[in-house]
C-alpha positions in Angstrom: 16.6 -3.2 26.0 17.1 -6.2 23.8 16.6 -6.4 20.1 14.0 -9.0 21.0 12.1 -6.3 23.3 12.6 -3.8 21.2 11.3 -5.9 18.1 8.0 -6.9 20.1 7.6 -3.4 21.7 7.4 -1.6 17.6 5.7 -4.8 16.4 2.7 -3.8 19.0 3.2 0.0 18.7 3.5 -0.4 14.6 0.1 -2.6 14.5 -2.0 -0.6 17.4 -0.6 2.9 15.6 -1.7 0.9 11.5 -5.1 0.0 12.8 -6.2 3.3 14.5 -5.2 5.5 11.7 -6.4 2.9 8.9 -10.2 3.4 10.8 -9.0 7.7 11.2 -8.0 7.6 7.4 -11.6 6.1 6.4 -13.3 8.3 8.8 -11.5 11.1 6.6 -12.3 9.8 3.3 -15.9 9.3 3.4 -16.4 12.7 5.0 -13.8 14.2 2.7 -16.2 12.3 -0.4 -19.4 14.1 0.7 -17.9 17.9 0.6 -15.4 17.8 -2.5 -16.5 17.6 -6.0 -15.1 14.2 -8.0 -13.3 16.9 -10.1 -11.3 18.4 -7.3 -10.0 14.7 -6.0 -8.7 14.4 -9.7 -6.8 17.6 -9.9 -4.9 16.9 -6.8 -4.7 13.1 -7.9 -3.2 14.4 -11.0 -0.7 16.6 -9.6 0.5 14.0 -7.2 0.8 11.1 -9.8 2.9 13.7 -11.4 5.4 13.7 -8.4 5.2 10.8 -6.9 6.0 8.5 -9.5 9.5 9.5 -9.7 9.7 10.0 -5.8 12.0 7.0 -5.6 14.7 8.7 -7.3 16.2 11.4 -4.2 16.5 8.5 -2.2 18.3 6.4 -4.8 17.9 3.2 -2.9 20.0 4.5 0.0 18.1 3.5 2.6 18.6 -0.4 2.2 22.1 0.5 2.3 22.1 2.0 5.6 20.0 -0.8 6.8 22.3 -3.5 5.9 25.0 -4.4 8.2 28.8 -3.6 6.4 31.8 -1.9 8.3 30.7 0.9 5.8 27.5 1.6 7.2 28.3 1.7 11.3 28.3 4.6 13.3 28.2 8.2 12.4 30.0 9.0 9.3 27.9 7.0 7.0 24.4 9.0 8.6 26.3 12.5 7.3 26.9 11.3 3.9 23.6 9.6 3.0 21.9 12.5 4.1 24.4 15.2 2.1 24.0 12.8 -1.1 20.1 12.8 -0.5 20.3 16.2 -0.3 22.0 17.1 -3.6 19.4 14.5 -5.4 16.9 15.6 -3.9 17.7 19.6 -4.9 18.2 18.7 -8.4 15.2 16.4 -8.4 12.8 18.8 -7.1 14.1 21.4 -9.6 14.0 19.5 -12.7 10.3 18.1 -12.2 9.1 21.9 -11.5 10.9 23.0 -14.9 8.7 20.0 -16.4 5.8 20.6 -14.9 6.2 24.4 -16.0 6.5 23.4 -19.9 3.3 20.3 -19.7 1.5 20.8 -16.7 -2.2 22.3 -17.0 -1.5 26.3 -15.6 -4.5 26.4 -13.9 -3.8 23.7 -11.2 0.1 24.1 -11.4 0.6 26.0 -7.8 -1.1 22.5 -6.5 1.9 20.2 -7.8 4.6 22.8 -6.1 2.6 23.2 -3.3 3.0 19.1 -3.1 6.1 19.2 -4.8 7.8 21.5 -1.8 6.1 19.0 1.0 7.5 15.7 -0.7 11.0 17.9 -0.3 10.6 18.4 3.2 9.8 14.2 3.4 12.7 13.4 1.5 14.9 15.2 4.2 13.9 13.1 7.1 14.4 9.7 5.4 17.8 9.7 7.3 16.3 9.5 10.6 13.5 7.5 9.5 15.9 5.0 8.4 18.0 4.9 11.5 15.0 4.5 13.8 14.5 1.8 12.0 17.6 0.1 11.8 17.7 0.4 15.7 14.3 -0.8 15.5 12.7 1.6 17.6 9.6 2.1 15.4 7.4 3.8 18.8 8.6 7.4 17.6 7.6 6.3 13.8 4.4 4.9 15.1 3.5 8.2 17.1 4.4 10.4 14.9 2.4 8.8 11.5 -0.8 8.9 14.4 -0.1 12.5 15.1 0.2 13.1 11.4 -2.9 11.8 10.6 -4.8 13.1 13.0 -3.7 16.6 12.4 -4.1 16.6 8.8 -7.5 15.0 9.0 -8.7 17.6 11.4 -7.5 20.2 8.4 -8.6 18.7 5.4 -12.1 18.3 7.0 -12.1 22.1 7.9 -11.1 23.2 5.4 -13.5 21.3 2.8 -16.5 22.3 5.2 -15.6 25.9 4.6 -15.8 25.1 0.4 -12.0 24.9 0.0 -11.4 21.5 -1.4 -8.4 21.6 -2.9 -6.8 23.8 -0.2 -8.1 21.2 2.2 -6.7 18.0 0.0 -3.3 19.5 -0.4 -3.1 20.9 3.4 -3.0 17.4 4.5 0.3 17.2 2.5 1.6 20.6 4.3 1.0 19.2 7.8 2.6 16.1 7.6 5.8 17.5 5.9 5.8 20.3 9.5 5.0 16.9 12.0 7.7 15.3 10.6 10.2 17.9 10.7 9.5 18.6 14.1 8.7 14.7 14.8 12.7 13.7 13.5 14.7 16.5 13.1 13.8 19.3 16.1 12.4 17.4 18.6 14.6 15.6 20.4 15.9 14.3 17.1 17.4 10.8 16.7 20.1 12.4 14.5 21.2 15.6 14.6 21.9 16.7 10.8 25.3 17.2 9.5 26.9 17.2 6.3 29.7 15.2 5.6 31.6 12.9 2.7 33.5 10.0 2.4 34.4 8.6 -1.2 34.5 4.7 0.4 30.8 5.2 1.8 29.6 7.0 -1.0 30.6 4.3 -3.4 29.2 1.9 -1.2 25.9 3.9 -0.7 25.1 4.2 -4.1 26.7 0.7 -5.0 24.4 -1.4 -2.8 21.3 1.5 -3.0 21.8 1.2 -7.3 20.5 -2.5 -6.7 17.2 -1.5 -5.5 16.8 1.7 -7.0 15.6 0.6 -10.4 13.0 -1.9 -9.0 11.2 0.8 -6.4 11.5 3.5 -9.8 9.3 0.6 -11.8 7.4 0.0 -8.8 6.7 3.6 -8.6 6.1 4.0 -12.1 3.4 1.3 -11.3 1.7 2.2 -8.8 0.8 6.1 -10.4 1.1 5.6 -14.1 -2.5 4.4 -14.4 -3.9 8.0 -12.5 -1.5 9.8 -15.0 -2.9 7.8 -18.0 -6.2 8.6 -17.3 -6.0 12.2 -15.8 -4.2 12.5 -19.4 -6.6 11.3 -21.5 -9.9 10.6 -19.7 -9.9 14.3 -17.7 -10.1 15.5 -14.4 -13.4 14.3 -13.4 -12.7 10.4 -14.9 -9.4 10.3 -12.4 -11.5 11.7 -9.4 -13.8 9.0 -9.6 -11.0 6.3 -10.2 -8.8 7.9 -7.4 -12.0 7.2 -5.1 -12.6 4.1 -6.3 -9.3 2.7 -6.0 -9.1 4.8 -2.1 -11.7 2.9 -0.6 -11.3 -0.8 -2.4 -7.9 -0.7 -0.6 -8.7 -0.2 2.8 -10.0 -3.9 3.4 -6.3 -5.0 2.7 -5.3 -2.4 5.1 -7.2 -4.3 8.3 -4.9 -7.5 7.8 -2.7 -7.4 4.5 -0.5 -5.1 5.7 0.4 -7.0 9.2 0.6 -10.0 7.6 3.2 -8.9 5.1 5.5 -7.1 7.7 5.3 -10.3 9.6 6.3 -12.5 6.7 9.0 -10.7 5.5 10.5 -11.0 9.3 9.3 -14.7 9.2 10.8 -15.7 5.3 14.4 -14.4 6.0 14.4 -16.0 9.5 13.6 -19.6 7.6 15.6 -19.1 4.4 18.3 -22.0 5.2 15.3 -24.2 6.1 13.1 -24.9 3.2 10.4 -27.3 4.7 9.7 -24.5 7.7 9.6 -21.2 4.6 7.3 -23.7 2.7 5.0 -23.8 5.4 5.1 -19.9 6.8 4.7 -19.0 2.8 1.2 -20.9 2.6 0.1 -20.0 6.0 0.9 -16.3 5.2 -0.8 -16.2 2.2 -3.7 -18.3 3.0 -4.7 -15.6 5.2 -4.5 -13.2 2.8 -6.4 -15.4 0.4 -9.0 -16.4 2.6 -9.6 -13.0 3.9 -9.1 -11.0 1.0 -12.2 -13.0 -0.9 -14.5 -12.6 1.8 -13.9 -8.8 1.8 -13.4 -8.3 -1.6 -16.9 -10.2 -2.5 -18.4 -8.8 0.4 -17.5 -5.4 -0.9 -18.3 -6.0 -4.7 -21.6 -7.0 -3.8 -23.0 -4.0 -1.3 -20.5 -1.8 -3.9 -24.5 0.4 -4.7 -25.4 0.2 -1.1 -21.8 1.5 0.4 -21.8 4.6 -2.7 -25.2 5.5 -1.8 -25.8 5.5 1.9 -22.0 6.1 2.5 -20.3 8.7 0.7 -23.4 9.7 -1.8 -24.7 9.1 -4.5 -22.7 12.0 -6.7 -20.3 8.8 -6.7 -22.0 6.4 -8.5 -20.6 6.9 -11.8 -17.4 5.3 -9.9 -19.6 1.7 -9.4 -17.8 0.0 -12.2 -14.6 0.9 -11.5 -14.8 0.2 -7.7 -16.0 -3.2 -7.8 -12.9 -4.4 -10.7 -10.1 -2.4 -8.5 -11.5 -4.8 -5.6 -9.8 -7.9 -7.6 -6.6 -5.6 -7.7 -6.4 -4.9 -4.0 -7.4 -8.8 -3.3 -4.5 -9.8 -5.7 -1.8 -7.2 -4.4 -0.9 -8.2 -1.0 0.1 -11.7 -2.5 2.3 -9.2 -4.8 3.8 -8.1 -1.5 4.4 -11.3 0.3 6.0 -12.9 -3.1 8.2 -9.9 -3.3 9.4 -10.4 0.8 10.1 -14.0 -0.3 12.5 -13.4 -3.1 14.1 -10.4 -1.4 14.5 -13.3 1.6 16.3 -16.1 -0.4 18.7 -12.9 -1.8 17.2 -12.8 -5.2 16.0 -9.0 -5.6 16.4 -8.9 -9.0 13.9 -11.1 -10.3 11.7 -8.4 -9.1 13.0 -5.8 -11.2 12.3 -7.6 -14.4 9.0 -8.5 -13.6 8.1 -5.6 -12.6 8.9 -4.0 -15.7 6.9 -6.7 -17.7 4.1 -6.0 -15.3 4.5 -2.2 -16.3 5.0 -2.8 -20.2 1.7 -4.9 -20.1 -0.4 -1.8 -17.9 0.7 0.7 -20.7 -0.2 -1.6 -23.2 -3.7 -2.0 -21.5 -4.4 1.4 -20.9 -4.6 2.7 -24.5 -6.4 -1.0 -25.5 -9.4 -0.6 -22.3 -9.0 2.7 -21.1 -10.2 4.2 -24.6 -12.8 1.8 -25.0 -14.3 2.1 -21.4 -13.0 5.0 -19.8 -12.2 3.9 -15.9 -13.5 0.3 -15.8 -11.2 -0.2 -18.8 -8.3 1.5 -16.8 -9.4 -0.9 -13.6 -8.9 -3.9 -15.6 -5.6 -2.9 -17.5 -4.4 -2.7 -14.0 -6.1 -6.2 -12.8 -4.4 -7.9 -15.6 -1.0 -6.0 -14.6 -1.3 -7.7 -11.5 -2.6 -11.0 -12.1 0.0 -11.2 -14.9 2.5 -10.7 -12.4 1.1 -13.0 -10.0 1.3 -15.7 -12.5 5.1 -15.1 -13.1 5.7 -14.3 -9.1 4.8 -17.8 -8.3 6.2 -19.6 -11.1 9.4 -18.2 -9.8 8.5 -18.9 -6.3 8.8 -22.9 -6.9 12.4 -22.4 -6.6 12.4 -21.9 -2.9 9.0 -22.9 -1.6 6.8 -25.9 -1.9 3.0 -25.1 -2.2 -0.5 -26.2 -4.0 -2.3 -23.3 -6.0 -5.2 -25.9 -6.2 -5.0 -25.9 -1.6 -4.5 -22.2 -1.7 -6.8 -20.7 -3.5 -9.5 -24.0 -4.4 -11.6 -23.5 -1.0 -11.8 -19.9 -1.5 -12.6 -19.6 -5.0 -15.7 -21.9 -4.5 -17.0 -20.0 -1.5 -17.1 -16.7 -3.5 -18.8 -18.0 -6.2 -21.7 -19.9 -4.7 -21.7 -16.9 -1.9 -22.2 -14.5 -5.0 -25.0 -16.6 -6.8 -26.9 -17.1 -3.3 -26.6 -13.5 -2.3 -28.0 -12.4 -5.5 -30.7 -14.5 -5.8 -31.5 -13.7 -2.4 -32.0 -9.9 -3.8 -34.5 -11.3 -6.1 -36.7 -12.2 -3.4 -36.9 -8.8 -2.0 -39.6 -6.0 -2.8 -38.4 -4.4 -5.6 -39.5 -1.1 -3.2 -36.5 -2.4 -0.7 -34.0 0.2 0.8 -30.5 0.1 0.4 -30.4 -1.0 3.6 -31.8 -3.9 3.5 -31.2 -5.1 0.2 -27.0 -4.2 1.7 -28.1 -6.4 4.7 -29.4 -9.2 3.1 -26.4 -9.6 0.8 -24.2 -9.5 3.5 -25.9 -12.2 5.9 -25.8 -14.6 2.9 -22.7 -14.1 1.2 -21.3 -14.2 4.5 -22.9 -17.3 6.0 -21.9 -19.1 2.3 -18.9 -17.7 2.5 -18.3 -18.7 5.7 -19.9 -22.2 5.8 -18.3 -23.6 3.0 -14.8 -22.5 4.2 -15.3 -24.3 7.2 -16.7 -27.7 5.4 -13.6 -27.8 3.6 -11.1 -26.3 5.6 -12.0 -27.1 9.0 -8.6 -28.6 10.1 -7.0 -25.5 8.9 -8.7 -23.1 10.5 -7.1 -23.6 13.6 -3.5 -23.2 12.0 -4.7 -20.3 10.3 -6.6 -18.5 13.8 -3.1 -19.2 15.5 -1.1 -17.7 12.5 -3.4 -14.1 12.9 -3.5 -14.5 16.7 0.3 -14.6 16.7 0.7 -11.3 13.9 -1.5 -9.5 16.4 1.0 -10.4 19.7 3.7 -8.8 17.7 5.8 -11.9 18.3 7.6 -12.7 15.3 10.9 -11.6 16.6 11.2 -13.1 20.2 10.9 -16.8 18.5 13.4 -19.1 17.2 12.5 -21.2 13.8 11.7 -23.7 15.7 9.8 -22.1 19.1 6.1 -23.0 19.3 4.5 -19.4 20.0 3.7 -19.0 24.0 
């Protein structure tokens, strides 16, 4: 089979396999919401933060070595050394975050972070096999097992939290996915079939090339938990169970689309990179999707926010409200965060990610002790929001280097719709009994934010709109691969 086959074969087995478990993993939150206690999601919140935001360090960047193409990265010797250095990382690793977590972690919830500790151990080990699946790109097996995964663990966690074990069920979903992918890549018909092994040239050149990423995915990591750490820290248990929640289900909106459009871009920016007029235009209509999208669902979710807590995963949650509707500007803002970060990583300029990715962390910190103590989890949401619009900012300053684009065309049209959808949806609230359910005050905010919405999008932008129909149409055929720069999609 062809690389172009085999590219267009994952593309349509990675997006079917995203989109049934994105609806599976909702399923499981919302039913997972209305059996645990807020205080439960933040103990196991906690304990993860506590792992996971060093969880780039076994790895040590390795992977991106393995995937680029150098003499010292063919065949089967280099497979045998990443995975002996991962290992010896990954031992000491594991043993100095249990000898911390021993000396500062609260005792009564410490056999949780082992518990999750020992199944982010077992993950690390199949990041060999992971990797070379996909640097044969021959993502069905990924795909299939991630489903199976899911499915499993969901099936566990629900049982489990029916029966009145919550944290059992939280931290079994953990445990399941660690044994799937053990048997998934390394006993069932494995792609790779571990050895140990050393060479000083590969070595050299595994950690060379895998020290050049490292440091940006630790300050991504570092990111992307430090805010649950900060307030499981300081705000309690209960705080980071609400603001776990709240941040779980204002991300899944980005989930339906973000997430194909930025594994299509980042195939789509490094094919264009010689040819600056073609990456100008994939870079706007990438993330003018994302844009146009990402307001409608982020309004759309903002303003049924009461109706969604209430009727959806109860009402226990409402003290989350504030929070939920700020972490929506976060998720709206992020997948531009990930389609600016494929661009420079494209034109072979990695770095700048690093540095701004550490400003984007110094400013979080720096937020978190300023909002968080004044207002507990809404401050923490918008300590993050301004991480990320700060970085936003700086991502496409930087970005006029290599692309041409308007701000004012990207994101004018958009900005307009949401506010006058917001002011006509509210005021068509007002006109309601104030004796109306949640379910129709939900429905009549969604009809007229979303006509609004919708009808001023298409007064502005209606020469667009075809472009942009043909852009998602094509992300959803799994095409990027079989075309040239310049092929016309089929």
């Amino acid at each position: 089979m062809s690389i172009s086959q085999r590219s267009i074969l994952s593309s349509i087995y990675t997006l079917g396999a995203s989109g049934f478990n994105t609806i599976i993993q909702l399923f499981r939150s919302i039913l997972l919401a209305r059996l645990i206690a807020p205080e439960i999601f933040g103990v196991y919140s906690f304990a993860a933060s506590f792992v996971l935001v060093t969880s780039a360090i076994p790895n040590f960047g390795m992977s991106s070595a393995l995937l680029h193409r150098a003499p010292e990265s063919e065949g089967e010797e280099p497979l045998r050394v990443h995975f002996t250095i991962l290992l010896i990382i990954n031992i000491l690793w594991a043993i100095v975050i249990a000898l911390i977590a021993a000396l500062i972690f609260p005792q009564e919830n410490l056999w949780v972070l082992w518990v999750f500790l020992a199944t982010q151990f077992v993950d690390n080990l199949v990041i060999t096999s992971r990797t070379l699946l996909m640097r044969r790109v021959e993502l069905k097996r990924i795909a299939i097992i991630d489903t199976i995964s899911i499915g499993l663990s969901t099936a566990s966690a629900l049982l489990f939290a029916w029966k009145g074990f919550g944290i059992q069920g939280l931290i079994s979903t953990d445990i399941i996915a660690a044994i799937v992918a053990v048997f998934g890549y390394l006993i069932i018909r494995p792609p790779w079939k571990v050895h140990l092994g050393w060479s000083p040239t590969i070595a050299r050149y595994l950690l060379n090339f895998g020290y050049r990423t490292f440091l940006g995915n630790l300050v991504s990591q570092a990111l992307d938990y430090t805010d649950n750490l900060w307030t499981g820290q300081f705000l309690g248990k209960s705080s980071l169970g609400y603001y776990s929640r709240a941040y779980t289900f204002s991300s899944y909106p980005r989930k339906v689309l973000a997430i194909p459009i930025n594994s299509v871009a980042s195939g789509t920016y490094a094919e264009l990179k010689e040819n600056p007029k073609q990456l100008s235009q994939a870079f706007f209509r990438a993330n003018a999707l994302l844009v146009r999208t990402g307001f409608y669902m982020a309004g759309l979710l903002a303003l049924i926010a009461p109706e969604f807590i209430y009727l959806v995963i109860g009402e226990q949650w409402l003290p989350m409200l504030g929070a939920f509707r700020l972490m929506l500007l976060f998720t709206l803002l992020d997948p531009l965060r990930l389609t600016l970060a494929s661009l420079f990583i494209a034109v072979g300029k990695p770095e700048k990610l690093f540095w701004i990715r550490l400003i984007q962390l110094g400013v979080m910190i720096i937020g978190l002790f300023i909002f968080g103590n004044l207002w507990g989890i809404s401050g923490v949401a918008i300590a993050v929001n301004i991480m990320i619009f700060f970085g936003i900012i700086i991502m496409f300053w930087q970005a006029r280097a290599y692309v041409r684009f308007s701000l004012l065309r990207l994101f004018g049209s958009p900005i307009l719709a949401l506010f006058i959808g917001f002011l006509i949806a509210y005021y068509a609230t007002t006109l309601l009994s104030t004796n109306a359910s949640y379910w129709v005050t939900g429905a009549t905010k969604s009809i007229a934010f979303g006509a609004v919405y919708g009808a001023i999008i298409l007064i502005f932008e209606h020469k667009e709109i075809p472009m942009l129909i043909n852009y998602a149409r094509l992300i959803h055929q799994g095409n990027r691969f079989s075309q040239k720069p310049n092929e016309k999609p089929k």
